[in-house]
N, C-alpha and C positions, 0 to 999 in steps of 0.2 A: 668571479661572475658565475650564478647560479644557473644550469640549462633545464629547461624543465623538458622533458620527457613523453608527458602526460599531450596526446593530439587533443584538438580543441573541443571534442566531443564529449571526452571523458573530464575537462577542464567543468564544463556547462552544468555536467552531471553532479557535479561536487556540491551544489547548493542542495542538490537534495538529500545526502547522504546523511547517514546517521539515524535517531530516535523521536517519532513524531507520536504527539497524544494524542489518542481520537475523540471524539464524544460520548462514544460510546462504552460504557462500566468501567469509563475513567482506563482504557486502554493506551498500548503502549505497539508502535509498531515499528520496525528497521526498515529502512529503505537499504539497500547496498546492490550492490553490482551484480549483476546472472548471466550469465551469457555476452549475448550483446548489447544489452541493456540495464535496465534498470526494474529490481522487484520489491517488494514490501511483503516482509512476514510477519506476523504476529509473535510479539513479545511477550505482553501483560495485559494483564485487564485482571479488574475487580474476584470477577470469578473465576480467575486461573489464579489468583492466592485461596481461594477460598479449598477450591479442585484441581490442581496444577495439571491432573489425567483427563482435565473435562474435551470432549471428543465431538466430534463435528456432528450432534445430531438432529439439527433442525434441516441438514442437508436435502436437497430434492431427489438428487441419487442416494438408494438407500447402499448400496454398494462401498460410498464415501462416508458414512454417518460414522464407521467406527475410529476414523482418522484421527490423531491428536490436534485441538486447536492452536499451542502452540505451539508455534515453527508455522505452522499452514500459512503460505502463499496467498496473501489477497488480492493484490495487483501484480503483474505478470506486463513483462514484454516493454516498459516504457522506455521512450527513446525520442530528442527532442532537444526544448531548452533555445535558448536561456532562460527562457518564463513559463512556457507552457512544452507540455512533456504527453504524449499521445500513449494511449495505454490502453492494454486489451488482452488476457478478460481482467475482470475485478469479481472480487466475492465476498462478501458480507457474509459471516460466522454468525452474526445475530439471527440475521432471517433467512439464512440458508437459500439466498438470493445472488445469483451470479449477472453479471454485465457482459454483455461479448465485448464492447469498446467504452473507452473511458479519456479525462483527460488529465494529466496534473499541473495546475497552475501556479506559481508561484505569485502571493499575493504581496507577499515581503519576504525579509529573508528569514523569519519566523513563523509564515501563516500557508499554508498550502491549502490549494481547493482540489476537491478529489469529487470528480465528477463520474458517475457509473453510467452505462445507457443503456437498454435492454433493446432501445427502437429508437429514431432520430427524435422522438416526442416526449419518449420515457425516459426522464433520467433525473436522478437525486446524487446531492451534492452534499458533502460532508467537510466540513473545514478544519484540519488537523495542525496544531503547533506545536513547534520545536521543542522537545522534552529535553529538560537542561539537568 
């Protein structure tokens, strides 16, 4: 008999682990464990084969512009589940646009909605799937 280990929290978290493609320059991002939660870094995208040194510079802090985009942190903090996973901040490397709160929904167990919100009015949704 097999005992699992894993409390029920980090059980829930499981669907979202691993390598989601985004839509954007055909990207590639890791969800995996941080802390007490759940993060998402940046893997791949179109123009980190092209520039694998390209650097965060469309950032709003010019302080952060020199930062490398891959590895960079875009969701931060999620915690949650079974379906919907609460998240805060998020950051988009394209528009060098940040979210304070966010959410991640699981739409199946291949499709995830990733919702940003800058104000309870402002927010864009991005649907990323399970890169296999």
């Amino acid at each position: 008999m097999a005992v699992s280990l894993a409390s029920p929290v980090m059980a829930q978290d499981e669907a979202l682990l691993g390598r989601w493609r985004t839509p954007a320059q055909n990207g590639v991002v890791v969800i995996e464990r941080c802390g007490g939660g759940l993060c998402a870094r940046v893997a791949d995208a179109a123009a980190l084969r092209v520039n694998p040194d390209q650097r965060d510079v469309r950032n709003r802090d010019p302080a952060l512009r020199s930062r490398p985009v891959k590895g960079l942190t875009v969701v931060r903090a999620a915690s949650g589940g079974p379906r919907v996973w609460s998240a805060g901040p998020l950051y988009d490397p394209d528009s060098g646009q940040g979210a304070a709160t966010g959410t991640l929904t699981l739409i199946e167990p291949d499709r995830l909605a990733v919702r940003g919100c800058i104000a309870r009015m402002l927010c864009r949704t991005q649907t990323w799937t399970r890169a296999r």
